[in-house]
N, C-alpha and C positions, 0 to 999 in steps of 0.2 A: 023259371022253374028250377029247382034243385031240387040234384041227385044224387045221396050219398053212397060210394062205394071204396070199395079197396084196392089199390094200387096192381093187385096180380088179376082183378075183374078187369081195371081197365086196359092194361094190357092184353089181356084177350080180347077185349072190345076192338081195339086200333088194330091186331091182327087180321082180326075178321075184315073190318072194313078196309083191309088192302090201304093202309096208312103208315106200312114199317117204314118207308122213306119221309116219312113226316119229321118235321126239326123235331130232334129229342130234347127232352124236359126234366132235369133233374133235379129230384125229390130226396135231399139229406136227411136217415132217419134219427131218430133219437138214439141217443147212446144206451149202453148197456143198463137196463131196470129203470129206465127213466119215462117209460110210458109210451103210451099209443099218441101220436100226433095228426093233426088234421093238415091239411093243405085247400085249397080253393082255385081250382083253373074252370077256364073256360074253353069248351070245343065247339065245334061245328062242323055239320056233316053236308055236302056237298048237298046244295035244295034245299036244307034245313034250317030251321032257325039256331041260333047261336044257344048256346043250354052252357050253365052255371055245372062242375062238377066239384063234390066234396070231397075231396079223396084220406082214406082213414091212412095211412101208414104206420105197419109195428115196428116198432123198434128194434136194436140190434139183439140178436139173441145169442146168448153163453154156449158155448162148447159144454161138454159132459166135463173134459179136461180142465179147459176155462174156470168153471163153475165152481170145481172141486178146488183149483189154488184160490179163489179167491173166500171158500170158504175159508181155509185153511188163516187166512191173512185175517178174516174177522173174526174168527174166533180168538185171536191175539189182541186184539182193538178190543172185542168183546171182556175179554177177563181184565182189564186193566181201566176199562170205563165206567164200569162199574161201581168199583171201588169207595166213591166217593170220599171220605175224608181217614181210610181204611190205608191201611198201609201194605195189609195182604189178606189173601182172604182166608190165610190161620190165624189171622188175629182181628175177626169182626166184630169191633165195639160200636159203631157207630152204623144209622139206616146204609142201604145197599141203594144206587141208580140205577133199578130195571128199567134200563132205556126201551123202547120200542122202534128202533131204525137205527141205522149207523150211519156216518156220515160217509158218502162215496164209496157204501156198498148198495149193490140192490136188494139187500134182505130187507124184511121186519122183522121182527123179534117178538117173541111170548114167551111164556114164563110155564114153570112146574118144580113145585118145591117137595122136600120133603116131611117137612116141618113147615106147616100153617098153622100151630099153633106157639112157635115162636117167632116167626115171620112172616108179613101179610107178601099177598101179591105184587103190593109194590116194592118190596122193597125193607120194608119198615120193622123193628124191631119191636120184639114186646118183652121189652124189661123187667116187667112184673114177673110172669112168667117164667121167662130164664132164670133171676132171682130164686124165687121159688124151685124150679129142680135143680141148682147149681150152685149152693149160698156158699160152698165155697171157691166160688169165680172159677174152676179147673176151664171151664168153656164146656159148651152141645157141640158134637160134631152132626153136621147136616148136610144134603145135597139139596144142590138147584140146576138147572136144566134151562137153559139159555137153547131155545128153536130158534133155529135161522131159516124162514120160509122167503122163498123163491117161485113165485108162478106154481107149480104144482109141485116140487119139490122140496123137501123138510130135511135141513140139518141139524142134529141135535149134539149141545156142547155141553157137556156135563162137568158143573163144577164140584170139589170137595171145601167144606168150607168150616172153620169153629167158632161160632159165637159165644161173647161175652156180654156178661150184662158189667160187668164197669161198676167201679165204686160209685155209693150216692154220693148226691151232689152233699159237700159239708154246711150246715148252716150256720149261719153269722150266731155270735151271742146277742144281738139283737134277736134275733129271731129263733133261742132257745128260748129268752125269756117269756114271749110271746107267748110260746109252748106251754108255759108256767102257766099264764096268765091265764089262758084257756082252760087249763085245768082247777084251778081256780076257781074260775065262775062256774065250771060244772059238776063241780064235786064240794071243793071246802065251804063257799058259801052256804049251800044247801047244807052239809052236818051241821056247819054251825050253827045253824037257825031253827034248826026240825029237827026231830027225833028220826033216825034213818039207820036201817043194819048196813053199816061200809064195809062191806065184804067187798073182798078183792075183785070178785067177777062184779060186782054191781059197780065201783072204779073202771072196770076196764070197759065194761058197757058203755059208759057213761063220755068215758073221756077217748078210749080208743087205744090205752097205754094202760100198760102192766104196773102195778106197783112197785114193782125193779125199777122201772122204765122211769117212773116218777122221781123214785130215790136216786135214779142215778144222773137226773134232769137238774135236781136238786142240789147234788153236789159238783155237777158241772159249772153253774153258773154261780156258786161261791165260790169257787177256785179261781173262778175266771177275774172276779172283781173283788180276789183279795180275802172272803168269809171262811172261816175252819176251811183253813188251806193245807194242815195238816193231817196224816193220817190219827192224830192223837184225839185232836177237837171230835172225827167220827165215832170214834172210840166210847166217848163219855157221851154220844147221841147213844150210841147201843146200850152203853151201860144204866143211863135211864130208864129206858126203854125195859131193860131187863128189871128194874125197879121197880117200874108200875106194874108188870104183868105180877111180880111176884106176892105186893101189895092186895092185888086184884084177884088172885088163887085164896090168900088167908083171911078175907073177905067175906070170898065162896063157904069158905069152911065152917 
């Protein structure tokens, strides 16, 4: 038969039955936040059969004092584990490691931000978003709130912190050309072959790029390989350009 109880039950147990001069039996608990542990002895009670016990033992428990330095110590582990590839956390360009435990503390850790819609739960940046309110990269300044819970006890670490969304990534002229290409097939082919009004908005529908965006896709990748590399050759594109519209008014007339 097994009996499962706890270390201060059975202690009262061996009192009662006038057992204090019994060989003592020592039970090493766990260390600080490391859990509740089991042990397994066997007693017997004088006429009794012999009985299996389970004995729970808690672990060592924190001081108020205790508790309070060793927050103190991971809240410093805390702001620098985080970091991940960050250098500080007035200059957050890259995700954040919302750890959940620390090593050779007893906390766990959770999270509260102030900004969920530029930072998820984990950690993780939304670039899009930053872009969007800060295009000119100055940075968000945000809070986040590192809990350090302990058995019934919650400490909370509040960090100050500015994210950036960071220049895009630059693309290859391989892969402006691309860019071309794609526009391309979804716009020039189509005028070419069909009667279609190429308004600017029905371009940018289509392909996702402005007609700036286009022209300047355009003169990108001739510069790059050499094409009206000067600003003159653009010159005599506009100067056409003003040609035919003008052609195209006396036309009208």
């Amino acid at each position: 038969m097994l009996v499962v109880i706890s270390l201060a039950l059975l202690t009262d147990i061996m009192q009662k039955l006038g057992q204090e001069s019994s060989p003592t039996v020592q039970i090493k608990r766990n260390g600080y936040g490391e859990g509740q542990k089991e042990e397994s002895l066997s007693m017997q009670v004088e006429g009794e059969e012999k009985q299996d016990i389970e004995i729970q033992v808690s672990p060592k428990i924190y001081s108020e004092t205790q508790l309070e330095k060793e927050f103190q110590k991971a809240r410093k582990k805390l702001e620098v584990q985080i970091l991940g590839k960050n250098k500080d956390l007035a200059h957050v360009k890259e995700d954040l490691e919302f750890v959940t435990e620390l090593r050779d503390f007893p906390f766990s850790v959770s999270w509260e931000l102030s900004r969920y819609d530029v930072m998820d739960s984990l950690g993780r940046l939304n670039l899009e978003k930053i872009r969007e309110e800060d295009p000119e990269n100055q940075g968000i300044e945000m809070n986040i709130t590192g809990i350090l819970h302990y058995e019934e006890e919650m400490y909370p670490c509040e960090m100050d912190l500015i994210v950036f969304a960071g220049k895009e990534r630059q693309l290859s002229t391989k892969e402006r050309v691309q860019e071309l290409v794609n526009v391309e097939q979804k716009v020039r082919n189509l005028a070419a072959h069909s009667i279609v009004s190429a308004t600017p908005e029905w371009v940018k529908e289509r392909t996702g790029k402005s007609v700036d965006e286009i022209m300047w896709l355009i003169r990108y990748i001739c510069e790059k390989v050499g094409i009206a590399d000067s600003q003159e050759s653009w010159r005599s594109y506009d100067r056409m350009n003003k040609k035919i519209i003008e052609k195209l008014d006396k036309t009208q007339l």
